[in-house]
C-alpha positions in Angstrom: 79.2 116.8 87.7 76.8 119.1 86.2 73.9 120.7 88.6 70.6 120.1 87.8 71.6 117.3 85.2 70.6 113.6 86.4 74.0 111.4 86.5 72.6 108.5 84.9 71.4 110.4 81.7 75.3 112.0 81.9 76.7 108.9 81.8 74.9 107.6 79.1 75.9 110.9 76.9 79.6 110.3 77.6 79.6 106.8 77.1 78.1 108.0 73.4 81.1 110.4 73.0 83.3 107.6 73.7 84.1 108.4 77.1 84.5 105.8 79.8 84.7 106.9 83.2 85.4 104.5 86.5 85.5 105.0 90.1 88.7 103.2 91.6 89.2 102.4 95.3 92.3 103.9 96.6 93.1 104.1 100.2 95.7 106.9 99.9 97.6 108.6 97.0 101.2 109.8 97.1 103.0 112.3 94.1 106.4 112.3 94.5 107.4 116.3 94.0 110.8 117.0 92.0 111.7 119.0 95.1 112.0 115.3 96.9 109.2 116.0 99.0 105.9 113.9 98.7 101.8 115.4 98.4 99.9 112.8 100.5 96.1 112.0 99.9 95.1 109.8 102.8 91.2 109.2 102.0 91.2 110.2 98.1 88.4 110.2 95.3 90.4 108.9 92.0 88.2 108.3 88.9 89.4 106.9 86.0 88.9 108.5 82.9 89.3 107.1 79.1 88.5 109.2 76.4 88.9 107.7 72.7 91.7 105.9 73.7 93.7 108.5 76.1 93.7 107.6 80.0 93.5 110.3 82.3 93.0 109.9 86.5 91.4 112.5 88.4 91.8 112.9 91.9 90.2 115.0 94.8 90.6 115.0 98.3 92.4 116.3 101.1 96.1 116.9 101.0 99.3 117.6 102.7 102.8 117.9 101.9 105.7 115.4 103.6 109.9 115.0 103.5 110.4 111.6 103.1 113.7 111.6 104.3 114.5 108.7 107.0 115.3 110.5 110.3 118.8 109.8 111.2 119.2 105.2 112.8 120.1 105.2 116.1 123.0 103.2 114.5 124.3 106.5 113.1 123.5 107.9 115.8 125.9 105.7 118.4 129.7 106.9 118.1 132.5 104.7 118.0 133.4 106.5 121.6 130.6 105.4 123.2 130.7 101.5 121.3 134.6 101.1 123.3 133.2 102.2 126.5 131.0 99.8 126.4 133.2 97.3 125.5 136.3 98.0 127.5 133.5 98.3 130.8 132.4 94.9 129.8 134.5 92.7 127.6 132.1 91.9 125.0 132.7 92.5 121.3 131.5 95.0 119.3 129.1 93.9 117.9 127.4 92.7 121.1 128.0 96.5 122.2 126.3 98.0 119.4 123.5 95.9 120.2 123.2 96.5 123.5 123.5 100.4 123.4 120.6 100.2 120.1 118.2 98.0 122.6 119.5 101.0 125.3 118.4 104.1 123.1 121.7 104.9 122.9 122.4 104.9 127.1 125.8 103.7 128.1 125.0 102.9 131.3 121.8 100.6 130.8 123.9 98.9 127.8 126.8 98.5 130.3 124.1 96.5 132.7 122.4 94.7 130.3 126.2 93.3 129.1 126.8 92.8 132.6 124.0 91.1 134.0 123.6 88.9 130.5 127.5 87.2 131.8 126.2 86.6 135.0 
């Protein structure tokens, strides 16, 4: 707070100005931006602070800066091409093709032999 001043005797002065302060623990902060990106505080210091009535946080720590947009499912991902290959190689349906090229990564081939060895 204030060098040289001992924080016990400064917390007895603001608690006689009608100021409250509190230490909250907080394993990570995030602030949503208007830009849709998000400020991340992963090991933050939040106090917080009521004055007369008016409740203010303040927080210090480390920060950095993140898009929260999803990356694109494997689901979107898998076309409808490569879904009828694997069901005209193998007879199953589609949604047992889907399923077999998402537990694939997307590989036709290993979700042709998964289909293939699962009939036998």
């Amino acid at each position: 707070m204030i060098p040289g001043v001992n924080p016990r005797q400064m917390q007895q002065m603001m608690k006689k100005m009608g100021i409250n302060q509190a230490e909250l623990t907080a394993t990570q902060v995030i602030i949503k931006l208007d830009n849709g990106k998000e400020l991340v505080f992963p090991d933050p210091s939040v106090s917080k602070i009521n004055m007369m009535g008016q409740v203010t946080y303040q927080l210090t720590g480390e920060s950095f800066e993140r898009d929260p947009t999803p990356p694109p499912t494997l689901s979107n991902s898998i076309s409808e091409d490569d879904i009828k290959t694997v069901m005209q190689q193998t007879g199953a349906s589609k949604e047992k093709a889907l399923q077999a090229l998402k537990n694939n990564d997307g590989d036709l081939a290993s979700a042709i032999m998964e289909l293939s060895n699962s009939e036998e």
